[in-house]
N, C-alpha and C positions, 0 to 999 in steps of 0.2 A: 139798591133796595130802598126803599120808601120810609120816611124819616121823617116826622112831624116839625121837629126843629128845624128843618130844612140846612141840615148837614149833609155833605155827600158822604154814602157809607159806600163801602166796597162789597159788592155782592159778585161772586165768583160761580161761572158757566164750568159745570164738568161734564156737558153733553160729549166730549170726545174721550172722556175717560172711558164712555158706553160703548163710544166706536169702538175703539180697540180690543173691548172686550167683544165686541159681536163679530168682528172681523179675524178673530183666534177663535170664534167657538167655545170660548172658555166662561169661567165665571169672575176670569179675573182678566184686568185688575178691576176691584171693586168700589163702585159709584159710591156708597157709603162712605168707606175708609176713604176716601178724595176727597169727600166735601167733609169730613174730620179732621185731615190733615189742613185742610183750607180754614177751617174755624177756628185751630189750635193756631194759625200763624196770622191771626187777625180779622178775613172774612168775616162783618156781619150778616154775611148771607147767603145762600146759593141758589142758583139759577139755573133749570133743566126743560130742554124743549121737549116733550112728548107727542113727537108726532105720529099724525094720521098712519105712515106707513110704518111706525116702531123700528126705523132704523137704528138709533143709539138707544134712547132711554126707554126703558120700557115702566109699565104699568106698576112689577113690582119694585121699580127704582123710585118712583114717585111714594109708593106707600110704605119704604123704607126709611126714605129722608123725612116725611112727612112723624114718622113716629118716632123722628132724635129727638129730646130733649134742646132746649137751647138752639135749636138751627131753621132760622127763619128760611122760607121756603117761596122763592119763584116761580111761578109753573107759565113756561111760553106753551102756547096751544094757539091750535086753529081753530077755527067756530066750528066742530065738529059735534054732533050732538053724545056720540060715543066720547068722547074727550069733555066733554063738559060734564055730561054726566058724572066719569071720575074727577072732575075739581072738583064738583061740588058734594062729592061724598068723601073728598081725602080733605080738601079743606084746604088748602097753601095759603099760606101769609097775603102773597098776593098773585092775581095771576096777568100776563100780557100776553092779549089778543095780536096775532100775528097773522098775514096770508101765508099761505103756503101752497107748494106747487109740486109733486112728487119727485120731477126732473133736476131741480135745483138743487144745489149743494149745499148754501146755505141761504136763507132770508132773505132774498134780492129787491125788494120794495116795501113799501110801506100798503099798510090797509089803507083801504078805499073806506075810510068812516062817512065821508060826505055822502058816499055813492051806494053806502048796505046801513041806512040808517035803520028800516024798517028790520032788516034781517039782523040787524046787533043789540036792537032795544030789547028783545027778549031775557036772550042768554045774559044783558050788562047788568041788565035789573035784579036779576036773578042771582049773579055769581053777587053783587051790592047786600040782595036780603041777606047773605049767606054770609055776612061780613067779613068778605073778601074783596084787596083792594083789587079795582078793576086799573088796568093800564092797556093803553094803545099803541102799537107800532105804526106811525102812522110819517107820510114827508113832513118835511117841514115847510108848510105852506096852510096859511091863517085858516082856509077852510074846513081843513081836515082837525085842527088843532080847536075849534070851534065845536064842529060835530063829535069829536071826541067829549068837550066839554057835554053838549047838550045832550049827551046820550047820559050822562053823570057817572061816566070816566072819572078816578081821583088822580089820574099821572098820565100823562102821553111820554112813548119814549120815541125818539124821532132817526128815521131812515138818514141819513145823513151822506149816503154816496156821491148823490149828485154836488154835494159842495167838497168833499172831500177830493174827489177826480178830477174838479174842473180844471182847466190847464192855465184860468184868470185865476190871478193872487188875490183880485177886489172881488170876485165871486168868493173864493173861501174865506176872505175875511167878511164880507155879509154875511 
């Protein structure tokens, strides 16, 4: 999560608390009580992807966490205009733009900020007036990291696969 001081704080993903609860049919276990039990052991923050197809987190998990007290609030989304819409009516701390692809398990690349500059100035400006911090899922490669900036992104968080897998030791240490 996003920190002025430029401390790293731990912000904590309960996107598969949601799985499990959607894949029992049930109402439990519940997305709230995770990210409370996550807050009560240190978490300053939590972090929920709401995607396009509502497989884990759904809509009223976002307006749930969004109306704790004390629990600063991540919202990943895709540039969907239905999902934008709910950020900028629930409001998250901060939100990161993500691509997404319905097939995929989870996140498999980074946005194309250099290549949807047109298509992201909207919504970036937009969720910025709403003073909500904007971030980008974006590679880590200067261009993207760039058009993130110019678009007035305040954070990039960076896809990091390709260094993490590579099978050169001087590739993951660049």
């Amino acid at each position: 999560m996003h920190n002025s001081s430029k401390t790293l704080r731990l912000g904590v993903n309960v996107d598969h608390v949601a799985t499990l609860r959607q894949a029992r049919g049930t109402t439990y276990p519940d997305v709230l009580e995770a990210a409370r039990i996550c807050r009560q052991a240190g978490a300053h923050g939590i972090t929920v992807h709401l995607r396009e197809d509502r497989r884990h987190i759904q809509e009223s998990d976002v307006r749930a966490l969004r109306a704790e007290p004390n629990l600063p609030l991540n919202l990943e989304m895709a540039l969907a205009p239905d999902i934008l819409a709910i950020a900028l009516d629930v409001r998250p701390d901060e939100v990161c733009l993500v691509p997404e692809r319905r097939a995929e398990r989870t996140t498999e690349g980074g946005l194309d900020a250099a290549g949807r500059i047109a298509e992201l100035r909207g919504p970036v400006a937009a969720l910025n007036a709403a003073a909500i911090a904007v971030s980008l899922f974006v590679e880590p490669e200067s261009r993207q990291i760039e058009a993130a900036a110019a678009l007035g992104a305040r954070m990039v968080e960076l896809h990091t696969d390709v260094i993490a897998n590579s099978p050169a030791p001087r590739a993951r240490r660049r």
